[in-house]
C-alpha positions in Angstrom: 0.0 0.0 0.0 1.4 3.5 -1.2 1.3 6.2 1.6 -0.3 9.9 1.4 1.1 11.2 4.5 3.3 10.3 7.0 2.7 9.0 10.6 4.6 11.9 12.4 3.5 15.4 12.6 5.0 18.7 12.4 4.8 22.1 13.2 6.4 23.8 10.1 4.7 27.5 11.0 2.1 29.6 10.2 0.6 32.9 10.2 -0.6 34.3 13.6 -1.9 37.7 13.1 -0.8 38.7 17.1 -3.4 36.3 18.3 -0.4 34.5 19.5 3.5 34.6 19.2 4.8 31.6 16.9 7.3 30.2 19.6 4.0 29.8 22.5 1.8 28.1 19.9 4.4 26.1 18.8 4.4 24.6 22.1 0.9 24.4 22.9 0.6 22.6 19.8 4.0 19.9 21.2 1.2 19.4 24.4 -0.9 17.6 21.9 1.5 16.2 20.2 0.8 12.4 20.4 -2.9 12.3 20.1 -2.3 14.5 16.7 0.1 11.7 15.2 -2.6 9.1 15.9 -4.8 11.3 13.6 -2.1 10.7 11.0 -1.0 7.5 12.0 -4.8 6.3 11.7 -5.3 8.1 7.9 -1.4 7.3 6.3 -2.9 5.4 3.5 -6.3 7.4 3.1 -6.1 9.9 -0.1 -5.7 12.5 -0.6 -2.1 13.2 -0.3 -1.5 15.3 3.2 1.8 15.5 3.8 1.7 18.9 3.9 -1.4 21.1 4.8 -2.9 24.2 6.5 -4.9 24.7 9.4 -7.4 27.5 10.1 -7.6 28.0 13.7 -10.1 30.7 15.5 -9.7 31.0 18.9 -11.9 32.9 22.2 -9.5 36.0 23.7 -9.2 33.3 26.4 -7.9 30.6 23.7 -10.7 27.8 23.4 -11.2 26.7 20.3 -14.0 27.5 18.2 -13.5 26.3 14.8 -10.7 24.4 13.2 -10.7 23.7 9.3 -8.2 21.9 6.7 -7.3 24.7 4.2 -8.9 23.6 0.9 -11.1 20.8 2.8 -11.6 17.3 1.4 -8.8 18.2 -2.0 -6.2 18.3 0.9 -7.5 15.7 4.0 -9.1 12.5 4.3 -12.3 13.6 5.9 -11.4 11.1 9.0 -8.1 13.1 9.4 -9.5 16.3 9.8 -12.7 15.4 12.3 -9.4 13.7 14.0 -7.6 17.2 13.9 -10.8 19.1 14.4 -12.0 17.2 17.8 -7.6 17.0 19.0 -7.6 20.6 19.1 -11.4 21.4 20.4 -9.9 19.8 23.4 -6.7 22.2 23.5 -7.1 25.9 25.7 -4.6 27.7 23.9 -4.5 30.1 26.7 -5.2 34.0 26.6 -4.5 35.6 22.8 -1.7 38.1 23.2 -3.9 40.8 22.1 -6.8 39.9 24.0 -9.0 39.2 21.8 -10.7 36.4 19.6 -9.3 35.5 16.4 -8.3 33.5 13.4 -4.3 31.7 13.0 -3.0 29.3 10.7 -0.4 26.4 11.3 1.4 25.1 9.0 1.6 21.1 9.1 4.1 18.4 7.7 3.7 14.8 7.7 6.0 12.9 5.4 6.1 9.7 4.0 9.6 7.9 4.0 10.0 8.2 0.6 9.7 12.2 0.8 12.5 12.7 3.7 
């Protein structure tokens, strides 16, 4: 069976727009580390190919989740990878925004498969 993303997770970036500062939500997102590489250990040979994709994270000012979407949906996930993703980071409190208020981040994912070191 070919692979479309690898079992391993990580944290490559993203865009933060002040609601946090990249080093902080880089390690909130390490906390949940090992329940998100059961997401992708549980979809490595489910197309579409998601080594690499985007998240769209909004937050409260406090930092609980509100919505969490796959840039580009279903042409970029397996649908049971990003419920997976979806319901890991519902369950994450981000902790207070650093401009205290609500808004929208992206992180930047990267999963690949042994052939794509």
């Amino acid at each position: 069976q070919r692979p479309f993303g690898g079992t391993k997770v990580h944290f490559s970036g993203g865009v933060f727009n002040n609601v946090f500062e990249p080093q902080f939500a880089r390690e909130r997102f390490a906390s949940v580390g090992g329940a998100m590489n059961s997401c992708f250990r549980a979809s490595e040979f489910e197309p579409p190919n998601h080594q690499f994709m985007t998240l769209n994270i909004s937050v409260t000012a406090l930092g609980t989740t509100t919505k969490v979407e796959v840039a580009g949906g279903a042409a970029y996930s397996p649908p049971r990878l990003a419920a997976c993703i979806s319901k890991t980071l519902h369950r994450l409190i981000w902790g207070p925004t650093t401009n205290g208020q609500p808004g929208t981040f992206m992180l930047f994912l990267a999963a690949r498969t042994a052939d794509n070191p």
